[in-house]
N, C-alpha and C positions, 0 to 999 in steps of 0.2 A: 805762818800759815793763814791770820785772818789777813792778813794783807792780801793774799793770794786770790784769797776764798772773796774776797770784798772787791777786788779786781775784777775777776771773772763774772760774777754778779752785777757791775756796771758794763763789765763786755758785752755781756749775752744781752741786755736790757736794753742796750742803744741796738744791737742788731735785731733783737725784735722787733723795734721799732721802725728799722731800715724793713726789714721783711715787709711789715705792714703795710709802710709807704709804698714799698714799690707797686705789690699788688694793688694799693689802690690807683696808683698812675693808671695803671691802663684802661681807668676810666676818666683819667687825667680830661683830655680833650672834649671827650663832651660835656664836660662840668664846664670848661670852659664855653664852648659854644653857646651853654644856658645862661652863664654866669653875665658873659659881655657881649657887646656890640660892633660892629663895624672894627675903628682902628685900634679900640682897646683890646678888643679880641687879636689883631692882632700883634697889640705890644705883647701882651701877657703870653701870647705863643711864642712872641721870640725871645723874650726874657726867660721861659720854661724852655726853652730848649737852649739857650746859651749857657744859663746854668748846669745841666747835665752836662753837658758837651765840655765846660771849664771843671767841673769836679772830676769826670771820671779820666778825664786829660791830666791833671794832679795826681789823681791815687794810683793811674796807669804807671805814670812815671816814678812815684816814688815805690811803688811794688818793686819794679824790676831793679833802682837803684839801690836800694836796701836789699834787696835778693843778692845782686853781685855784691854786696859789701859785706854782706855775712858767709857765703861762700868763702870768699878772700878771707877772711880774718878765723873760717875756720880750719883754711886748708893751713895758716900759717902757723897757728896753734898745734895742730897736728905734728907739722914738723919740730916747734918747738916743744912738741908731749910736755904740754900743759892739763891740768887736771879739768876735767868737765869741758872740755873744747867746745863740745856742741854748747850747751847751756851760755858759751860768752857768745858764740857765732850768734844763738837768739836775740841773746840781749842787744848783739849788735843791727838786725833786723827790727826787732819794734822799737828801738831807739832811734833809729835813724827818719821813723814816720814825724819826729817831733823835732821841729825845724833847729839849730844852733844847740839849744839846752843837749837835745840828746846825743849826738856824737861826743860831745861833752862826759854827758854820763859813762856811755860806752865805755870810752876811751878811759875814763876814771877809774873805772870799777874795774875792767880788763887789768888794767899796770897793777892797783893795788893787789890782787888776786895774784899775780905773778910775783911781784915784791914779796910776797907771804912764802910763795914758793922756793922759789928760785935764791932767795937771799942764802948768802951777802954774793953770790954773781951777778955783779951789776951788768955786764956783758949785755947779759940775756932781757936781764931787764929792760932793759934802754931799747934795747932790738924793739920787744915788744911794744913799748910805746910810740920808741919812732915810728913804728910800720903802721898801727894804729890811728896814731894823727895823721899819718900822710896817706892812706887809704881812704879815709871818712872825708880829710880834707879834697883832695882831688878828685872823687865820686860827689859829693854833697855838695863843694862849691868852685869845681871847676863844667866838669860833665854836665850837673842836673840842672845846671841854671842854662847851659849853652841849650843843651836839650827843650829847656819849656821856654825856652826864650822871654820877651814880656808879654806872654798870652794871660799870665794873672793878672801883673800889674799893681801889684800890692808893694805898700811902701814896707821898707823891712823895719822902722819902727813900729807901725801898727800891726806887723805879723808879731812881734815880739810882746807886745801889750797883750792883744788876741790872745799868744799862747799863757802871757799870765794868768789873765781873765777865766779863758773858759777851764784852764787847770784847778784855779781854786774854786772855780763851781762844778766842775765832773771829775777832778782828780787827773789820773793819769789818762784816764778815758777822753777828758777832754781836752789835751791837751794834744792829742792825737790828730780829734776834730777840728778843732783852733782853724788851721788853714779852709779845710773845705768850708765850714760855717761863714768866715769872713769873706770868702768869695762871692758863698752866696747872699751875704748881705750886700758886698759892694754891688750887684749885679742887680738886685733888686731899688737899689737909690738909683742907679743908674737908670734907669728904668721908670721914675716915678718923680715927676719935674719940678718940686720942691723939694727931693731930699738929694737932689744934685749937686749939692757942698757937700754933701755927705762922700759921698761920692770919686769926687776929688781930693777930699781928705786921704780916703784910705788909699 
């Protein structure tokens, strides 16, 4: 339960903080106009507006991917009347916002919960796993990458570092955000003509 309660507490805390920002965006543009000049005005527009445009292009796509992936693993659950179907269907949903690690998890925590159950019918078991890995696997890394094509562009080492990174400094929370954060970083070097190795790195 404090895991829970300490969860929700970093959720609500980044979303507040989403709330906030937005509401100030939309005085976004004239701070801008005060802020800069001529062509830095307008890098810093099109850097602010490529940034939105690459995050909510990511969380679009992973919304509907993990929506169809929890759907699916709940309707299969259902036929396999598995206990708590709904409750793995979630887990399968916010896990799947957290790039490799979480399907991972998913898939982890789904089979053992069924092993618990279902033992010693291994039959059923295995069902469950197979469909599992091969669900998450061909949604997560056949579909969603066809889908966003290289509009990120991020190397899958540095998403993987990323998601260490900001996990053991926001938790589960950040590990969430990992992806949008480093985009917005890379977007930003790009944009700013000495941190253009930077850039290129990620």
């Amino acid at each position: 339960s404090s895991s829970i309660i300490s969860f929700f507490k970093n959720f609500f805390t980044v979303l507040l903080l989403m709330v906030f920002l937005l509401i100030e965006m939309k005085n976004g543009n004239e701070k801008i106009e005060m802020m800069f000049e001529g062509k830095r005005k307008t890098s810093v527009h099109n850097m602010v507006s490529k940034t939105i445009k690459e995050v909510v292009h990511y969380l679009s796509i992973k919304f509907f991917i993990s929506f169809a992936t929890s759907i699916l693993v709940f309707i299969l659950l259902m036929i396999m009347k598995i206990d708590f179907a709904i409750i793995w269907a979630f887990l399968a949903f916010v896990m799947n916002f957290i790039p490799t690690f979480g399907s991972i998890i998913s898939v982890g925590v789904t089979t053992i919960f069924s092993l618990m159950q279902f033992y010693p019918e291994w039959g059923k078991i295995i069902f469950v796993f197979i469909f599992m890995l091969s669900t998450n696997f061909l949604l997560g890394n056949i579909i969603e990458p066809k889908i966003e094509g290289d509009n990120l562009d991020l190397s899958i080492f540095v998403i993987i570092v990323c998601i260490l990174f900001w996990g053991w400094l926001w938790g589960f929370t950040g590990m969430i955000l990992a992806v949008p954060l480093t985009v917005i970083i890379k977007i930003i070097c790009e944009n700013i003509e000495f941190l253009h190795p930077i850039a290129i790195f990620l």
